[in-house]
C-alpha positions in Angstrom: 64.4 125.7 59.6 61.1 125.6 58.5 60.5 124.7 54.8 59.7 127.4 52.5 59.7 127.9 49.1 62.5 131.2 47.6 62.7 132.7 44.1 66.4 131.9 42.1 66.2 134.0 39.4 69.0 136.2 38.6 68.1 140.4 38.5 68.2 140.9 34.7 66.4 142.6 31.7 62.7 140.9 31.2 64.3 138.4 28.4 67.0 137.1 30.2 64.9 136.9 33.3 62.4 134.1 31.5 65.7 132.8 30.2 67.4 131.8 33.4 63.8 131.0 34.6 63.9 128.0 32.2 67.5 127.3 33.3 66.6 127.0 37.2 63.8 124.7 36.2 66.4 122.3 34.3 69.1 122.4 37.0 66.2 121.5 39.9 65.1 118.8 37.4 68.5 117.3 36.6 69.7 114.2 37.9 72.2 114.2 40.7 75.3 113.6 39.2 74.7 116.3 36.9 75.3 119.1 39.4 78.2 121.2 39.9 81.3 120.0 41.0 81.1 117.9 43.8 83.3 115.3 46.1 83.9 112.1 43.8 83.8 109.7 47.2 80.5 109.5 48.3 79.3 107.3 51.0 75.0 106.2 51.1 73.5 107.5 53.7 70.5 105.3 53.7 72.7 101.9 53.9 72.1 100.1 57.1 76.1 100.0 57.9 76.1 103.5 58.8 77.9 103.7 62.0 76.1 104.1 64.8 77.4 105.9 67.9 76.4 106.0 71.3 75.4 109.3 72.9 77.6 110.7 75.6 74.3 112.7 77.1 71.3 113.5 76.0 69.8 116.5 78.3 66.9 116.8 79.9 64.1 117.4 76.7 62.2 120.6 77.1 60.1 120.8 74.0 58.2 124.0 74.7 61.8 125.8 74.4 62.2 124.7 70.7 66.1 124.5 70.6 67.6 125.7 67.7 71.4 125.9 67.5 74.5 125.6 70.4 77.5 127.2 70.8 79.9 125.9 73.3 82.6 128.1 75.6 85.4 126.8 78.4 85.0 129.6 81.3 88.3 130.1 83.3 87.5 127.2 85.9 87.7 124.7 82.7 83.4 123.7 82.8 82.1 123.7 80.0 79.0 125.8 78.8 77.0 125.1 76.0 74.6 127.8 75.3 71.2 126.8 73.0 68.8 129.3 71.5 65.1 128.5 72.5 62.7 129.9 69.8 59.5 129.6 71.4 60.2 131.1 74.7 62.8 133.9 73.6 65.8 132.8 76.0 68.9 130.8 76.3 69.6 127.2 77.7 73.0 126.8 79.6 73.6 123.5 79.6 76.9 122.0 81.6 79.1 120.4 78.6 80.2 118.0 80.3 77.0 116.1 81.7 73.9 117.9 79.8 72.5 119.3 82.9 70.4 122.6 82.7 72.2 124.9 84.8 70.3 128.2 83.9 68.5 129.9 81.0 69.3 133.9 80.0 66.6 136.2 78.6 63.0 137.1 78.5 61.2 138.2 75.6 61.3 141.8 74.3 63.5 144.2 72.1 65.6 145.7 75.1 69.0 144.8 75.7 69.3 141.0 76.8 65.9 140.6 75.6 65.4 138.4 72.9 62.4 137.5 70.0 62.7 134.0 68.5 66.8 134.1 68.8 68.1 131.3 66.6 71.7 131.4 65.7 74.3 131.7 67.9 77.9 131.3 68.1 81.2 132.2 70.6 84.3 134.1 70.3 86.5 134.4 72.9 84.6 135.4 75.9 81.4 137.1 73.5 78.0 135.1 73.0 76.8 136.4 69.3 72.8 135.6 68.9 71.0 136.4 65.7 67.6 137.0 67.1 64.6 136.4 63.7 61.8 138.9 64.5 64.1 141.2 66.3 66.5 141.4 63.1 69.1 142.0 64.9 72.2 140.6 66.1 73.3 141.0 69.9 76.4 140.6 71.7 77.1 139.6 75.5 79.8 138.8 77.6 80.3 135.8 79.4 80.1 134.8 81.9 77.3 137.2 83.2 76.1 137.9 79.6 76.4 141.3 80.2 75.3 143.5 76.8 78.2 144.6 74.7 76.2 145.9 71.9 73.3 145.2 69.2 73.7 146.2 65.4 71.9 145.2 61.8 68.3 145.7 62.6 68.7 148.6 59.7 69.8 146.0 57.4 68.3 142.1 58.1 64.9 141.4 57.4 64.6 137.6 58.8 67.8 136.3 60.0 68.7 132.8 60.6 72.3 131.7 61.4 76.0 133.0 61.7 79.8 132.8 61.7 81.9 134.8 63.3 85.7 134.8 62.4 88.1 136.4 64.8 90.8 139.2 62.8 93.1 141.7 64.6 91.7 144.1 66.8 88.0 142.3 66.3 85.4 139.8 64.0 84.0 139.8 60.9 80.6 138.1 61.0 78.6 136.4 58.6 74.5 136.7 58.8 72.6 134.9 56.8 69.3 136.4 56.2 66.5 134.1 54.2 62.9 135.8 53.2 60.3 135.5 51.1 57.8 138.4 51.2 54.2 137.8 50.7 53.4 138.5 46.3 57.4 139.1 46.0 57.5 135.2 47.3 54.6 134.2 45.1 56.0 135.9 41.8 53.1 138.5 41.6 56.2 141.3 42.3 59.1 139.9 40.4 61.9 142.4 40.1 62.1 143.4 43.9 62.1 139.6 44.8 64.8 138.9 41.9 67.3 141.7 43.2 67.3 140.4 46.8 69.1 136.9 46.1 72.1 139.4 46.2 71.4 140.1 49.9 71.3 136.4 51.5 74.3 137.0 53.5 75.6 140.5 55.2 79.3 140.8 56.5 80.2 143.1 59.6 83.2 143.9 61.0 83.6 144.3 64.6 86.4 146.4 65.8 87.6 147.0 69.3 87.2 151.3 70.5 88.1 151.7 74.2 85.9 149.8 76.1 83.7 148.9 73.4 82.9 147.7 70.0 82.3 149.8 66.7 80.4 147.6 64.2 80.4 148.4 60.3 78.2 146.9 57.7 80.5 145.5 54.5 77.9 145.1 52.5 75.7 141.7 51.2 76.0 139.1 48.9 75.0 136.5 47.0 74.5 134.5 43.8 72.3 134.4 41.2 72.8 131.8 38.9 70.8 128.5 39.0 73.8 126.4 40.4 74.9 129.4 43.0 71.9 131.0 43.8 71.2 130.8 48.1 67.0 130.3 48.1 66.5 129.3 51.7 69.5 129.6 54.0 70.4 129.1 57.8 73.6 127.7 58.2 77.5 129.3 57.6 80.4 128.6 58.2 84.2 129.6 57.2 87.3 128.3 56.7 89.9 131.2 56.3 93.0 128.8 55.9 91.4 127.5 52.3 89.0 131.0 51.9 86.2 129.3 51.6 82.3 129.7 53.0 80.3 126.4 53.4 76.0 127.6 53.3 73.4 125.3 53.7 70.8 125.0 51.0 67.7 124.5 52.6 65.2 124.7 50.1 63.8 120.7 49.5 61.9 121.8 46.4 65.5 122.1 44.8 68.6 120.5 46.4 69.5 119.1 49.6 73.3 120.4 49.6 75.7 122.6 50.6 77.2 125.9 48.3 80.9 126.7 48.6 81.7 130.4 48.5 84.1 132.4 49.1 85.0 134.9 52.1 84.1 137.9 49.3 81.1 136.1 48.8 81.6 134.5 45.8 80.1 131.5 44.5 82.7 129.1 43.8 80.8 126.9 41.6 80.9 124.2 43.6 78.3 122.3 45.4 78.6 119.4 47.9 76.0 116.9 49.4 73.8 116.7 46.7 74.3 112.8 45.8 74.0 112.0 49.3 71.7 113.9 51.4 68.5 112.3 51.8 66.7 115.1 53.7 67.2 118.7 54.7 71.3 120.6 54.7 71.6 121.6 58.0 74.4 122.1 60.7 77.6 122.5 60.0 80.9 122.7 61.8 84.8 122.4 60.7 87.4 120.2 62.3 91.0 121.4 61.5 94.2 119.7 62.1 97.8 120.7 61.9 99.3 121.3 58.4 95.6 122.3 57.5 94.0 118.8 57.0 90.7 118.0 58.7 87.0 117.3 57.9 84.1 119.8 57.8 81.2 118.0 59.8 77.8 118.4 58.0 74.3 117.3 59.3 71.2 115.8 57.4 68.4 116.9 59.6 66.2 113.3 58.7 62.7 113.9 61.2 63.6 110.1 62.7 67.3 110.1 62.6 70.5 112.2 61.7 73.4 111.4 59.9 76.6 113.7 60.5 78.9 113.8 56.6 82.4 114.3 56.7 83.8 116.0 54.1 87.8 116.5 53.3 88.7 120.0 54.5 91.1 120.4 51.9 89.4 118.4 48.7 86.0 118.5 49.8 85.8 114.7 48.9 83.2 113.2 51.1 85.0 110.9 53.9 82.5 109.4 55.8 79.4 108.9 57.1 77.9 108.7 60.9 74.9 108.8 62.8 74.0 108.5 66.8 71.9 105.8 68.7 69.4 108.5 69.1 69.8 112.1 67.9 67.0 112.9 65.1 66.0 116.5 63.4 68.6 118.1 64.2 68.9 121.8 63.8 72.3 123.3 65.1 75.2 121.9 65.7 78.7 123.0 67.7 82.2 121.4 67.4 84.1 122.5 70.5 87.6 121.5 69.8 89.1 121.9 73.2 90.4 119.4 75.8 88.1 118.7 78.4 88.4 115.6 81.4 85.2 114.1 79.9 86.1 115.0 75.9 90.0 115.2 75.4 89.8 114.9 72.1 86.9 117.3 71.9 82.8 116.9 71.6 80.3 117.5 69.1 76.8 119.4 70.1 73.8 118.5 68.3 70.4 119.9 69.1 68.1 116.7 69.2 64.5 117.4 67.8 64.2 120.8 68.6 63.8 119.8 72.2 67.5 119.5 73.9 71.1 118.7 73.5 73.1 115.5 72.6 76.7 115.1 72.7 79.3 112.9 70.9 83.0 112.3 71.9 85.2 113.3 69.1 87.8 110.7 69.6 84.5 108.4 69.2 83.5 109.6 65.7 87.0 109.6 64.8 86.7 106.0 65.3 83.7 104.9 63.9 84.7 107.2 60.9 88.1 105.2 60.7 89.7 109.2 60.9 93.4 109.3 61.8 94.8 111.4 64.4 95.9 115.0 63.6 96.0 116.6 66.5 94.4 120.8 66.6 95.1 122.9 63.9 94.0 126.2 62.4 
């Protein structure tokens, strides 16, 4: 995501207002260690023994699409599809998840149904293809493996929409949007109190329920933090982990913190951060490995502009385990654990976006390795 700087103040009365804005300016000052809690184990990110691994593709690099984010999904003949958002040119990128190849793109540009403008998140559920779509503000559902249009919803309520998770319940999903603006004098201070009250609206919920043939979406409202350690300033990407109820958002905002805010699945801050002491450039992708009994690692990414390093963190502690990086992936944006056995990935594959121009993959059972991970087999 591009760079920008957001407000974090906290929507009170005028004097507590000029209070907390003293308090923000501490916390973004402070030293490292002094942030909230955080993992105890921390690997350096920067040190030259940072395993390297070898790329199992890199596709075809197509730099006028501007890749932003994958999302991977097995079709019924067992290939592979990983399906990339291309900002610039308002489409999708199929790529075969197996080899990289480009076996199609999706979409034109427009506000009609499988028409996209700037899509950038973009995740899968079962046999549905979710895209959060920026200047539409609006998410939009297809079915694979036509991507036929199921149905479109929140362009009422988003204003400039980044990223997503969706969690399967029941009879449908609840997704997670996150939404991250600044608006013209709101962003530059001249219009404080409408700026202040939106840090509450960072991330929207929706539920997704199955009716006949179709979906029935409701809005469950938006949250978010206000406090100097919780408050979400610039924000892209979500994740969940419902086992542990917790929510993993990127911070993306350089002028405070490279790091990552746990939440809850109510949206409440937990008042913990991770990544701080050990990011060395932008909070970006992230993706959750589980194993049985509920162990695993949540995968992180550090989106450096000349390489990326991948941080595992404990699933269960949040103490960071390791540290990785490829032979040639660099800025990456998105990224896309698909946890399935495959004949090229049987222990299943990560998908990074590589410099905003393509896709790289890396074998799981390959990290695991270079990680020094034990096996756990899937879990939920």
């Amino acid at each position: 995501m591009t760079n920008r700087t957001a407000l974090s103040f906290r929507p009170l009365a005028i004097a507590s207002m000029l209070m907390l804005l003293g308090a923000c300016a501490e916390t973004a000052n402070a030293p490292a260690d002094t942030a909230s809690p955080a993992a105890a184990a921390t690997v350096d990110a920067d040190a030259s023994d940072v395993p390297v691994i070898e790329e199992a593709f890199v596709s075809a690099l197509t730099p006028e699409d501007n890749i932003d984010s994958p999302a991977a999904w097995t079709a019924p003949d067992g290939a592979t599809w990983v399906i990339a958002t291309a900002k610039s040119t308002d489409r999708l990128v199929i790529y075969d998840g197996a080899t990289g190849e480009t076996l199609r793109t999706v979409g034109t540009a427009g506000a009609g149904e499988g028409e996209f403008d700037r899509p950038n998140g973009v995740a899968v559920a079962d046999d549905l293809v979710f895209v959060v779509e920026r200047d539409n503000h609006r998410v939009q559902v297809l079915r694979l493996p036509d991507f036929d249009h199921v149905v479109t919803f929140a362009a009422d309520d988003l204003v400039k929409p980044y990223g997503l998770w969706v969690h399967k319940v029941d009879d449908g999903y609840t997704l997670y949007v996150t939404d991250s603006y600044d608006d013209g004098e709101d962003a530059q201070g001249n219009d404080i109190l409408p700026a202040l009250e939106r840090l509450d609206r960072r991330v929207h919920r929706y539920a997704m329920r199955a009716d006949g043939a179709g979906f029935q979406v409701e809005a469950l409202g938006a949250f978010g933090d206000a406090t100097p350690e919780g408050a979400l300033r610039v924000v892209e990407s979500i994740w969940g982990d419902p086992a542990h109820d917790r929510l993993l958002i990127a911070e993306e905002d350089e002028t405070y913190a490279n790091e990552i805010k746990v939440y809850d699945l109510e949206g409440r801050f937990a008042g913990t951060t991770i990544g701080r002491d050990v990011f060395a450039a932008q909070a970006e992708g992230i993706a959750l490995k589980t194993c049985n009994g509920g162990g695993g690692w949540w995968i992180t990414t550090e989106q450096g502009k000349g390489r990326t390093v991948f941080h595992l963190f404990d699933r269960q502690t949040l103490a960071q385990t390791a540290a990785v990086t490829g032979a040639k992936v660099a800025n990456t944006d998105g990224i896309w654990l698909h946890d399935v056995a495959g004949t090229r990935f049987p222990d299943g594959v990560l998908y990074a976006v590589h410099d905003d121009q393509g896709l790289v993959a890396f074998d799981w059972a390959q990290i695991a390795q270079a990680a020094g991970l034990p096996a756990c087999g899937r879990g939920a």
